[in-house]
Residue, then its C-alpha position, 0 to 999 in steps of 0.5 A: x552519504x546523507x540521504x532522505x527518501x521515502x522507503x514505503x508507500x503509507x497505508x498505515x502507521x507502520x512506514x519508514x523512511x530512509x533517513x541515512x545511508x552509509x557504505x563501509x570501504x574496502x578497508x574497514x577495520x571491525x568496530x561496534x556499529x553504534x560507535x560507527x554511526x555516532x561517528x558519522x551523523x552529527x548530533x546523535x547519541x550512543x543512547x538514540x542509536x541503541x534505541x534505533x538498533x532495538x527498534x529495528x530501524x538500523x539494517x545492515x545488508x538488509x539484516x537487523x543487528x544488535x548494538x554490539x554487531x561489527x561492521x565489516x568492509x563492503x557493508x550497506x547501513x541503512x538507518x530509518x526514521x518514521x518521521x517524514x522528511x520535511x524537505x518533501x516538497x509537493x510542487x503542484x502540477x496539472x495532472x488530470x484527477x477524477x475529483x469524486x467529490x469536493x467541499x469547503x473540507x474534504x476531496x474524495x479522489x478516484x485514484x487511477x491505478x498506475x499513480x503513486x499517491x505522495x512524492x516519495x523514493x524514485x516519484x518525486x511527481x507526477x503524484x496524486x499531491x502533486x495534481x492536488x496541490x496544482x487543483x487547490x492552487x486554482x482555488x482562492x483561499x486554500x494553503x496549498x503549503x499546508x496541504x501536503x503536510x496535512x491532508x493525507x490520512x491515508x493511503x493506496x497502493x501505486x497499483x491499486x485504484x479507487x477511492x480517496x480521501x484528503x483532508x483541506x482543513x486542519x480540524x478535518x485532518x484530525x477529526x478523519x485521522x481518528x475515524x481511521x484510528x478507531x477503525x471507523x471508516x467504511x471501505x469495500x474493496x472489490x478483488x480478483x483473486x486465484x482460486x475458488x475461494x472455499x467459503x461464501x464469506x470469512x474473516x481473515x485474522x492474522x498480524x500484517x508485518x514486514x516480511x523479515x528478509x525483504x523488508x518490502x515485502x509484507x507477510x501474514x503472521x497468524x500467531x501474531x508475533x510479528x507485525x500488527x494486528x489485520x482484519x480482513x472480512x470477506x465475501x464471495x461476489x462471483x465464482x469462475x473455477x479458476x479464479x474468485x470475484x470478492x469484496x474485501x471490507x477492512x477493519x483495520x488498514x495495514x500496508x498490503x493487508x489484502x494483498x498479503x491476507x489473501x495470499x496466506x489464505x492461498x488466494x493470491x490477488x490476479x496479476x500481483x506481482x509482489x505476491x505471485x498473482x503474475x503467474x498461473x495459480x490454478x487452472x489447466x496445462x494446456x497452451x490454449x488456457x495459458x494464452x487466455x491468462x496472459x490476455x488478460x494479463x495483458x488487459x489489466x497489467x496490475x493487482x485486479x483490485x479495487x477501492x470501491x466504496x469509502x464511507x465515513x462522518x463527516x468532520x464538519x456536518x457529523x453526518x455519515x457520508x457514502x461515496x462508491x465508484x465504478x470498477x475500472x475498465x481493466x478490471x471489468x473487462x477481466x471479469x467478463x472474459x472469464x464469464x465468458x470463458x467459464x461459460x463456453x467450458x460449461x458449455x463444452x462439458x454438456x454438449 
């Protein structure tokens, strides 16, 4: 079996691909897993598949394994790639954007949340490159079969919203793709997080990596012996007892880095389902409190963050550039309800 697909979203430099999947039958007798695979994928190597094994990019069940591991009968092997697969068309479709600006070099797009940003495993349209591709196809000039490979340089999760860029040029690509690598690039995220967070402002230090049992799953790793390097700044906007209004300012990038740092500071992201926002972290027993939660729930069905603000020089002029948007209706109407409902509790407590 011979599959390509996409195994996570790109928020950083850390995704894989799904490149080979095999499934051992019934009957199979115990034999090394690098002879196993040089057995069955055209062209590669004993060498290219210990290299593979060392750098944990063959799974078996989900689990790493060493180059001497057997494979046994009824087995999953999954081998990664981070090199996407090249067959990934972006076939344009007119999907309606909310373009915050565009020029000859750049578009910066408010993405709604709900839109996974590149085709991938299980979204091969219906993306946000998918509407790209169809909006520059309106426009005399531009390569839309160039874009796709070329324009993103970064990414937000399917259920977060915000800001965007991409890139129209080749020189753009590079010249933004390093702005994020040095770490550059002014974002603002604005977060609904469980918990009243203890301090007005902090800075989150801690290795964002792969959650080493369910590999789509991230986790914080403070002694740093896992995962990459994440920093996360933030600082408390509003507070309403149950739950803390934030603005998160990254200074680095890594799949799922607030969601996972705020997580390992106690402060779950409202309503994310990946890192147990989805249920009631702090707050009282009573079913009319319970009620109230699921409401809003039911009002923002997703992670209650937002990618606010993206500033960044501009690849042509060399001019710092500043773009901000409106936090979402789902997220704004949260936010009141609990304004709301703090004050009718303090309201209660001084009658």
């Amino acid at each position: 079996m011979n599959e390509e697909e996409k195994y996570t979203d790109l928020d950083s430099n850390e995704a894989l691909y799904q490149k080979f999947v095999f499934k051992t039958d019934a009957g199979q007798e115990p034999y090394r897993i690098d002879k196993f695979l040089m057995n069955r994928i055209e062209g590669a190597t004993r060498n290219k598949i210990q290299q593979a094994i060392h750098n944990k990019m063959v799974l078996v069940n989900g689990q790493e394994v060493k180059p001497n591991f057997k494979v046994k009968p009824n087995q999953e092997i999954v081998v990664y790639t981070d090199t996407a697969p090249e067959e990934n068309e972006v076939i344009p479709q007119n999907i309606p954007l909310d373009i915050f600006h565009e020029d000859d070099h750049v578009i910066i797009v408010n993405k709604e949340a709900g839109m996974v940003v590149h085709p991938g495993s299980g979204n091969y349209d219906g993306t946000l490159l998918n509407g790209i591709a169809w909006h520059l196809q309106q426009n005399a000039g531009v390569d839309i079969e160039k874009l796709p490979r070329f324009g993103l340089v970064h990414r937000i999760d399917k259920n977060t919203s915000g800001l965007l860029v991409l890139a129209k040029t080749e020189l753009a690509m590079r010249h933004l793709a390093k702005q994020f690598f040095d770490h550059t690039v002014d974002r603002k995220y604005i977060a609904l997080v469980w918990g009243d967070v203890e301090q007005d402002e902090g800075t989150i230090i801690a290795h964002v990596g792969r959650n080493l049992r369910y590999r789509k799953l991230f986790e914080a790793y403070p002694e740093g012996d896992h995962g990459k390097e994440a920093i996360t700044h933030y600082k408390v906007l509003e507070r309403f007892g149950y739950v803390t209004l934030v603005q998160c300012v990254l200074e680095t990038g890594r799949t799922h880095q607030i969601r996972v740092h705020m997580k390992h500071i106690g402060h779950p992201l409202f309503n994310d389902d990946f890192y147990g926002g989805d249920k009631i972290v702090k707050g009282t027993i009573y079913a009319k409190y319970k009620q109230f939660v699921e409401n809003c729930f039911a009002i923002c069905p997703r992670q209650a963050l937002h990618a606010k603000t993206l500033g960044f020089t501009h690849p042509a002029t060399g001019e710092k550039v500043f773009f901000e948007s409106d936090i979402p209706a789902d997220i704004e109407q949260v936010i009141e309800k609990w304004r709301r409902y703090i004050s009718s509790v303090l309201t209660r407590k001084n009658e």
